[in-house]
N, C-alpha and C positions, 0 to 999 in steps of 0.2 A: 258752245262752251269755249270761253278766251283764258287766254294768259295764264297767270297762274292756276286758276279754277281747270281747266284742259289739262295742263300739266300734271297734276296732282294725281286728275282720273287717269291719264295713261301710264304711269308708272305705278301706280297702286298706293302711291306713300302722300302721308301732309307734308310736305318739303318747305322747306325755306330756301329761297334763290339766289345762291351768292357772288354768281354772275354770268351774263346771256347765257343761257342754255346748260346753265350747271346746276345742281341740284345736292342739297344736301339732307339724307334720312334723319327725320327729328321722329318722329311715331307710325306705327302700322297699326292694322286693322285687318283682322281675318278674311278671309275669301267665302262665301257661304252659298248654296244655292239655294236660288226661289224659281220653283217650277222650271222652266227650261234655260235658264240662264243662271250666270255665277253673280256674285253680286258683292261688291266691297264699299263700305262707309254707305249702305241703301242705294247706291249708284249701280245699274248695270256695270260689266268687269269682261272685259276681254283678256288672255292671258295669253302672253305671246311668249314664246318661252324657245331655249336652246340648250341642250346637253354640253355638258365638257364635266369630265372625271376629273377632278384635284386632284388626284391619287396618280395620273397619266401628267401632270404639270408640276416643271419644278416650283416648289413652294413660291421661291422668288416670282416667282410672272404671276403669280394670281391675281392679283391687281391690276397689271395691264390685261389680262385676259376680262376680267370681268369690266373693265374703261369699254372694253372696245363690242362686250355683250352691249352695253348701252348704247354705244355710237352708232349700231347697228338699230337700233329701236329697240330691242329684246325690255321686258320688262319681267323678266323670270328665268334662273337657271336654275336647269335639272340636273341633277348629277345622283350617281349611286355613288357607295358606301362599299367596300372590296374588304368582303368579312375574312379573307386571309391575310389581307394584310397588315390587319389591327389588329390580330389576333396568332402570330406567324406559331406558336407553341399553345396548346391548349391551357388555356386562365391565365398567359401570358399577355397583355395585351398594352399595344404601343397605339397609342395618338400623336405623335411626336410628328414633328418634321411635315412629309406631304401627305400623312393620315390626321393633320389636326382636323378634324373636320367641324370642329368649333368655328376653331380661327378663318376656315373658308368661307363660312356661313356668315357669321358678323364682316367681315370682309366684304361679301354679298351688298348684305343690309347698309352698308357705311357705303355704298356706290349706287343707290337706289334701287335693287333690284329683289323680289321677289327668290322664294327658293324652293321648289319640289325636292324632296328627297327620298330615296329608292336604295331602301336598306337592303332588301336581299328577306332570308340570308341567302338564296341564291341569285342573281342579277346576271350574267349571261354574256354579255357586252365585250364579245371574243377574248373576252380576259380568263387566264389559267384556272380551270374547274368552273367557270363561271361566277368565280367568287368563294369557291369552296376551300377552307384549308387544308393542305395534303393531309394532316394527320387524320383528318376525318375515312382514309382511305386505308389507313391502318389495320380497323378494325372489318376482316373481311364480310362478317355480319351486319353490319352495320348499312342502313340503305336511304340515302338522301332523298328528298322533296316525298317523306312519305310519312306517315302517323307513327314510325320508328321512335318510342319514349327514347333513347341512346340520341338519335337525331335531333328532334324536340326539346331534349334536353341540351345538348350542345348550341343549337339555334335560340334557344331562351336566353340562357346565358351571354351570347352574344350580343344579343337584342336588348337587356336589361343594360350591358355595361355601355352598349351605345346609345342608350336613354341620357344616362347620366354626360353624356357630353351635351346630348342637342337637344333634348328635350325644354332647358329654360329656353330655349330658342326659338320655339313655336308661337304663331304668329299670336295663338289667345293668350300668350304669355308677352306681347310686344315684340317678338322679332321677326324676323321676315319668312319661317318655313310655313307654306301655305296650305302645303298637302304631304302626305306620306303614302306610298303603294303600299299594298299588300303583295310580298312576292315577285315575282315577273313572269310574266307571260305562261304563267302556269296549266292554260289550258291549251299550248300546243304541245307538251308534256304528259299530263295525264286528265283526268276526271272527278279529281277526289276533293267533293268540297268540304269535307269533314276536315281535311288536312291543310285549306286554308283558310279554315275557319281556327285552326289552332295558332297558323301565322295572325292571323288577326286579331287572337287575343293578345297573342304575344308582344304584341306592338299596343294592344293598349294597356298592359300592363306597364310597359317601358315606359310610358307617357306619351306617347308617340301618336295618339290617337285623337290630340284635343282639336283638331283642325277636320278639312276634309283630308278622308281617304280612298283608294281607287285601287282596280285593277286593270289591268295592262293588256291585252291580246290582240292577235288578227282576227278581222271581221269572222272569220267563218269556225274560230275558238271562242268565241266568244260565253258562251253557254256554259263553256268546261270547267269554269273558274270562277266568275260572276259572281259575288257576295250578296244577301239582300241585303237593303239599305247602306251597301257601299256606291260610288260615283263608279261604272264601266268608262275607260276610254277604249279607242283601235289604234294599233298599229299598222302602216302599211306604206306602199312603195310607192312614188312619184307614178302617176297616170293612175292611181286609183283610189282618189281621195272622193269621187262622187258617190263610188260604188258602196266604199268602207264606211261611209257616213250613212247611206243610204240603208247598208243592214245594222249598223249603230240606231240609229232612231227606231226600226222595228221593231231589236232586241231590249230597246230602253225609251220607249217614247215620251217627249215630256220632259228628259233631262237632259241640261246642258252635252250638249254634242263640242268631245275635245279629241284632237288625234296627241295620245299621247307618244307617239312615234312617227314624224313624218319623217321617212330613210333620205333625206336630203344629201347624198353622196353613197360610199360604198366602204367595203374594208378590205386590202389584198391577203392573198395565200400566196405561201411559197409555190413558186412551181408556177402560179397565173399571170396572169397581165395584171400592170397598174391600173385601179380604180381613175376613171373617167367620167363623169357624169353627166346629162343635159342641163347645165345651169338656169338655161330660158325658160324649159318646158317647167323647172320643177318651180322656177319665180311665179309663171304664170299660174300655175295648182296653185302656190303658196295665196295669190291675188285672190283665185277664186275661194279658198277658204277663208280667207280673212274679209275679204267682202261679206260673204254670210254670215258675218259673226263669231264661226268656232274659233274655239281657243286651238292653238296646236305647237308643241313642241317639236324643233329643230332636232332631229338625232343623224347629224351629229353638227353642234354651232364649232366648236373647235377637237379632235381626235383626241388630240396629243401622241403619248408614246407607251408604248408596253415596255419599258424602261428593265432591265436585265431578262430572266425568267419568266416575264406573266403574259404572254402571250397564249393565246388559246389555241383550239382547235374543234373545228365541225365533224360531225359524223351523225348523219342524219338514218342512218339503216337504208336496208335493202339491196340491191344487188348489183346497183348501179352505182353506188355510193361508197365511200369510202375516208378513210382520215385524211384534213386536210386543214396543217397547222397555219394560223397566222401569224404575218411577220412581226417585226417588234416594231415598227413606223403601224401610228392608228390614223395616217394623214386623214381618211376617209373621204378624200376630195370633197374636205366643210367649204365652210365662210372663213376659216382660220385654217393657215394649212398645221402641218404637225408644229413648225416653230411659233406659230399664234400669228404670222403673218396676213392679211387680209390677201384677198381671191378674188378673181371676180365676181365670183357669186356675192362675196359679199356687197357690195354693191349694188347687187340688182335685188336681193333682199331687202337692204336697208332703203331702197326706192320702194319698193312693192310696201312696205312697211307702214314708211313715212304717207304714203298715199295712204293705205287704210285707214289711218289715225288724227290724218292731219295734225302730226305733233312733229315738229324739227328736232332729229336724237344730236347729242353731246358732240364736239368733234371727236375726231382720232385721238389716242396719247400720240407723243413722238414715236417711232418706230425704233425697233430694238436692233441696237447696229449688228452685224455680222460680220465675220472677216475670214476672208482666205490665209492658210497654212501651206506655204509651201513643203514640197515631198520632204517628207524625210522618213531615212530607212531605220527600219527596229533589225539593227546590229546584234543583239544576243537574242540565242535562244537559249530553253531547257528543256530536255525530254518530259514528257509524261512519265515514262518508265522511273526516273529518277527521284519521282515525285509523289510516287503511293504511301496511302497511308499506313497504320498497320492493320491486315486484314482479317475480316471476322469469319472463322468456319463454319459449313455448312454445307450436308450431305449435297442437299439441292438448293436451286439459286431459288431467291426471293427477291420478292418486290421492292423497291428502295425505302418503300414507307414502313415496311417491318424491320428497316435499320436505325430508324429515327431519322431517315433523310425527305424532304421534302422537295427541292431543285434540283437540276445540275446533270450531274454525269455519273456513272457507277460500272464499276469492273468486274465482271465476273471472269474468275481464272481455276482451270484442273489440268492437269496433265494428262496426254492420251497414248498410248504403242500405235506405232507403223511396223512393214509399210502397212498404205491404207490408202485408198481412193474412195468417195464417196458425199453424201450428204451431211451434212450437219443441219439439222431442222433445229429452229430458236422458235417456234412456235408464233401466236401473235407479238410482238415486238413491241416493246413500248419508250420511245418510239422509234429510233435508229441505234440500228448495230452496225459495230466498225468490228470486222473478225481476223484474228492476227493469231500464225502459227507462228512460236519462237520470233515474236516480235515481226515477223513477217505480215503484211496485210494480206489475204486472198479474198475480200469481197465485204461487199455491206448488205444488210438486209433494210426494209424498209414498210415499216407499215402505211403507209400512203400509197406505194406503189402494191400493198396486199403480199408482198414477198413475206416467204416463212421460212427459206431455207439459202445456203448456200455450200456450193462443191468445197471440196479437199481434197490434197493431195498431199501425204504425209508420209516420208520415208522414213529407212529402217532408225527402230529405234524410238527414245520416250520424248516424247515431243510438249511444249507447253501451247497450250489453248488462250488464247485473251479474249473476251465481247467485251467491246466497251460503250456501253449502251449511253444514248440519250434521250432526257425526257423533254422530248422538241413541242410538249402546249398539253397538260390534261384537255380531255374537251369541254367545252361552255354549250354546246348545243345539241340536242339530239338524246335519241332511248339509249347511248353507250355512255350515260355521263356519269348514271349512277356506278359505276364501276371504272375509280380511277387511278388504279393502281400502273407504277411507272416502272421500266427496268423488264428483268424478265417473269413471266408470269407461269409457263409451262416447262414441264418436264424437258432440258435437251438432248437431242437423241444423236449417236453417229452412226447412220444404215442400219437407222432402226434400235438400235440399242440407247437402253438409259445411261447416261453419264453422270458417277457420283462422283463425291470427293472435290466440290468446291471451294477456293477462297474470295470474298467477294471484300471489296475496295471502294468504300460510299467517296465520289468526288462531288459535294455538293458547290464546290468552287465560289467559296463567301468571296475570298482576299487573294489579291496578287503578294502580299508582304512575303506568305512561308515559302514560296515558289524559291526550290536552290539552283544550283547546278548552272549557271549561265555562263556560256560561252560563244566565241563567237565563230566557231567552226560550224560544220553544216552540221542538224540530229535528221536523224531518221526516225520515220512515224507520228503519232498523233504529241505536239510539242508548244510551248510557249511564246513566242516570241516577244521582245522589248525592244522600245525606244524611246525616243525624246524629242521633246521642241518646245522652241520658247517662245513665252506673250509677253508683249509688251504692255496691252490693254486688252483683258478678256473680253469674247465678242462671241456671240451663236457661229457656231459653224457646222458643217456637214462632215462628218470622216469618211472619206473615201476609202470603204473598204473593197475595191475588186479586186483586188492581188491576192485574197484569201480563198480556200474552198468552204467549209464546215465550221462554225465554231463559235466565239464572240469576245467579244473587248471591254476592256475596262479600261481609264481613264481617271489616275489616279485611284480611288476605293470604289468609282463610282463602276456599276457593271452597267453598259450604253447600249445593251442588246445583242441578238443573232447575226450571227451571219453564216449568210448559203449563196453558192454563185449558182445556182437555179435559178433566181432571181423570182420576185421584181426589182427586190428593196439591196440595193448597192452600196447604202451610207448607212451610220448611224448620225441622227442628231445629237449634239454638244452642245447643250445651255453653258452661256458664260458662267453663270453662278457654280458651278461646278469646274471650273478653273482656277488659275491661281496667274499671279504676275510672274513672271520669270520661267523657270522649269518644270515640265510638264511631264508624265510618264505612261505611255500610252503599252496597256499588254495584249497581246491576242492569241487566245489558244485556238491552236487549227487541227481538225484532223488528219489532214493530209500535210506531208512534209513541204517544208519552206526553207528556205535560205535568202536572208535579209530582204527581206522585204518591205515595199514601200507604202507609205499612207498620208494623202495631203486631208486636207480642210478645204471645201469650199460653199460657196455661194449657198447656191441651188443643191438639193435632194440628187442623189444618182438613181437611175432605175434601169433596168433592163427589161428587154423581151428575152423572157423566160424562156427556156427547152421543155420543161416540162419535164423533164428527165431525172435524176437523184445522178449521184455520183458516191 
């Protein structure tokens, strides 16, 4: 197959060529299978495919991120659907901004590329609840990925109003969505095919279902989940693509063989080392599956960023195991690092690629320039204490979602008589306490490190108590997901006694605007800090945040992510589109006290070798 005819079948689209190696989408044609192969326009159909979340990139780069899906050879991107973020209030629901998931799809299609999409409503992908909205954690009854009419019903709902954006977009409709999951990965979770068989009407209720569709699992879940007369793909990890394929065909012989997850990188946790990957070994897997034919998606072709709050957390059970949040950087050592930059992988990708296909991909876009920010120090602070809101009563504390609060930070305050030496048990923690006698700190608790308690020491007289809890990632993985309630969750005890008579202080921290109190003398305790610097010409850069302990920054309105000097993750990235010419306002609330402190821009990502320790 030459020239045009070639080009057509690798990209999957009839194109018109409107110059060397450019291509422009004029019509599609669905993806279908015949016996063990996929098949498009009656032509065998290979699908080469790459994850990257819209929802993880600023809306502005979508375009050069998807340039450079092509230039790499990709002829398909996967991305899931983040049902809390479309939905952040229940029947509330935003598509706006980097949830249009319209405009990413057409977007898609207008740069030749093919699109899976992987609504959820749960999807997993170390994003906060795995996709879940907090409110759904509200209701203590209430119990996710299960035949729950309350659940089902919320997840219909969901699925119906995200019909109505993508649904004219499916490929039997002319656009480029070629396939929809069912779910994710729902059989290393539980067993219950009744209950995704009800995600699967639900989806073709939505319209969602006019194309192919599939499920998702590891080789050895395979069974738990599996639809009949749905497409099974596997997911699985570099060095065991013979194996996972080899019990794919067992479990489904006869039908096209796709890894709908090759882990082509990794994702960090607080507290671990930076993801590093074998770029070779995983080119070479990649050669040997695409030699053979399979289709297989890249997880992950670019990370992106857990961009304020949606950062997840694992807890896979058992004794060995334990909470274990991820950072807000999704670099996931791709083909793109977290600023959409190419890697060397990519390159030995788009070689491996180009060899299977014998098809020359599009060149690069221009690269996205980047500029260094010399130091400058954030001059005012403001206490936390001068900053509560007013606070709601209540014998005993509760969860932050029985306040209407979803994100952020939350205070629980009672007063207790000295003297007194002893414990203070906060039970499991969700998920870091900072504990403060009369604004005093005497220690943190920490679910990651399985701590439940912390000493005291309180002299004569009526003392005040502060926790000011943070909820550092619902988890996305694991039998503790169905329960994601954030804040305090148990009775707390001093030497054994119950403590009543609290006020508790929801800090979901939207905006830097209401933040008063600034000055530029030293505060004591958990506080705000601000500063300034100015651009000349907006450009990506890195904020070097190591001069912080606990906390995270905003920039301008936008919130840029965590920070913990645990490490790995030292910087937050700063897309230019999120800049402005001239004066700039950079805040950071830190648990631990600071006095001016400093924060450059630069280049390169900062990373650290971690302690492994909390503070």
């Amino acid at each position: 197959m030459k020239g045009l005819a070639r080009f057509c079948f690798a990209l999957g689209f009839c194109t018109l060529v409107s110059a060397p190696g450019h291509a422009i989408a004029t019509t599609v044609s669905p993806v279908t299978i015949e016996g063990d192969h996929f098949v498009r326009a009656g032509k065998p159909y290979q699908i080469i495919a790459g994850s990257m979340h819209f929802q993880r990139i600023p809306r502005a780069y979508w375009r050069d991120r998807l340039a450079k899906a092509r230039a790499m050879g990709l002829n398909t991107i996967t991305s899931y659907v983040f049902w809390n973020a479309v939905e952040p209030e229940r029947g509330q629901f935003d598509f706006s901004g980097r949830n249009d998931v319209a405009a990413f799809v057409r977007m898609a299609q207008e740069q030749g590329l093919n699109v899976i999409l992987r609504p959820g409503p749960y999807v997993c992908a170390e994003w906060e609840a795995g996709g879940f909205p907090a409110w759904l954690f509200a209701d203590p009854h209430l119990h996710v990925r299960t035949q729950d009419p309350k659940f089902l019903q919320a997840a219909d709902a969901y699925l119906q109003r995200l019909g109505r954006e993508v649904a004219p977009l499916m490929a039997a409709r002319g656009g480029p969505i070629i396939a929809v999951q069912v779910e994710n990965e729902y059989g290393s979770y539980g067993n219950d095919r009744s209950y995704m068989e009800d995600i699967h009407r639900a989806l073709l209720r939505a319209s969602l279902g006019t194309n192919l569709m599939f499920t998702s699992d590891g080789a050895d879940m395979l069974a738990n989940d599996a639809l009949p007369g749905v497409l099974a793909v596997v997911n699985f990890a570099p060095g065991e693509a013979k194996s996972a394929f080899g019990k794919l065909a067992g479990f489904r012989p006869g039908q096209p063989l796709m890894a709908g997850e090759y882990w082509a990188g990794w994702f960090d946790q607080w507290g671990g080392p930076h993801a590093r990957t074998d770029a070779a070994a995983q080119a070479k897997e990649l050669a040997w599956m695409l030699g053979r034919g399979y289709s297989v998606n890249l997880y992950m072709f670019e990370g992106g960023t857990s961009f304020g709050f949606m950062n997840g957390a694992n807890y896979q059970g058992g004794p060995a195991d334990h909470y274990a949040p991820q950072t807000t950087s999704y670099d996931y050592d791709a083909a793109l690092d977290e600023a959409g930059r190419p890697t060397p992988k990519f390159a030995r990708f788009r070689d491996v690629i180009v060899h299977a296909t014998g098809v020359m991909p599009p060149p690069l876009p221009p690269a996205t320039p980047f500029m260094q920010v010399p130091s400058f120090t954030l001059e005012e602070s403001a206490s936390l204490w001068d900053n509560l809101p007013a606070p709601i009563e209540t014998d005993q504390p509760q969860p932050m979602e029985r306040f209407g609060q979803d994100y952020g930070y939350i205070l629980y305050r009672t007063h207790v008589g000295g003297p007194l030496h002893g414990q203070l048990y906060l039970g499991e923690v969700r998920d870091y306490a900072a504990v403060y006698v009369d604004r005093q700190p005497v220690g943190t608790v920490e679910r990651r490190l399985k701590q439940v308690a912390v000493s005291v020491d309180l002299g004569p007289g009526t003392h005040t108590l502060d926790v000011l809890m943070e909820n550092s990632g619902r988890i996305n993985y694991g039998p503790r997901l169905e329960d994601g309630r954030a804040g305090l969750i148990d009775p707390v005890l001093l030497n054994g006694k119950v403590l009543h008579g609290w006020q508790v202080y929801p800090l979901p921290m939207r905006s830097p605007d209401t933040i008063h109190g600034w000055t530029t003398q030293p505060v004591n305790g958990p506080a705000f800090h601000r500063g300034h610097f100015d651009v000349d010409r907006p450009a990506d850069t890195y904020l070097d945040v190591s001069a912080f302990g606990k906390g995270f920054a905003w920039v301008g309105e936008r919130n840029l992510g965590r920070i913990w000097d645990i490490g790995p993750q030292r910087s937050l990235y700063l897309p230019a589109p999120w800049l402005r010419r001239g004066d700039n306002t950079v805040v950071v609330f830190d648990l631990q006290a600071r006095h001016r402190p400093s924060v450059r821009g630069t280049i390169q990502a900062t990373w650290s070798t971690p302690s492994g320790e909390g503070r």
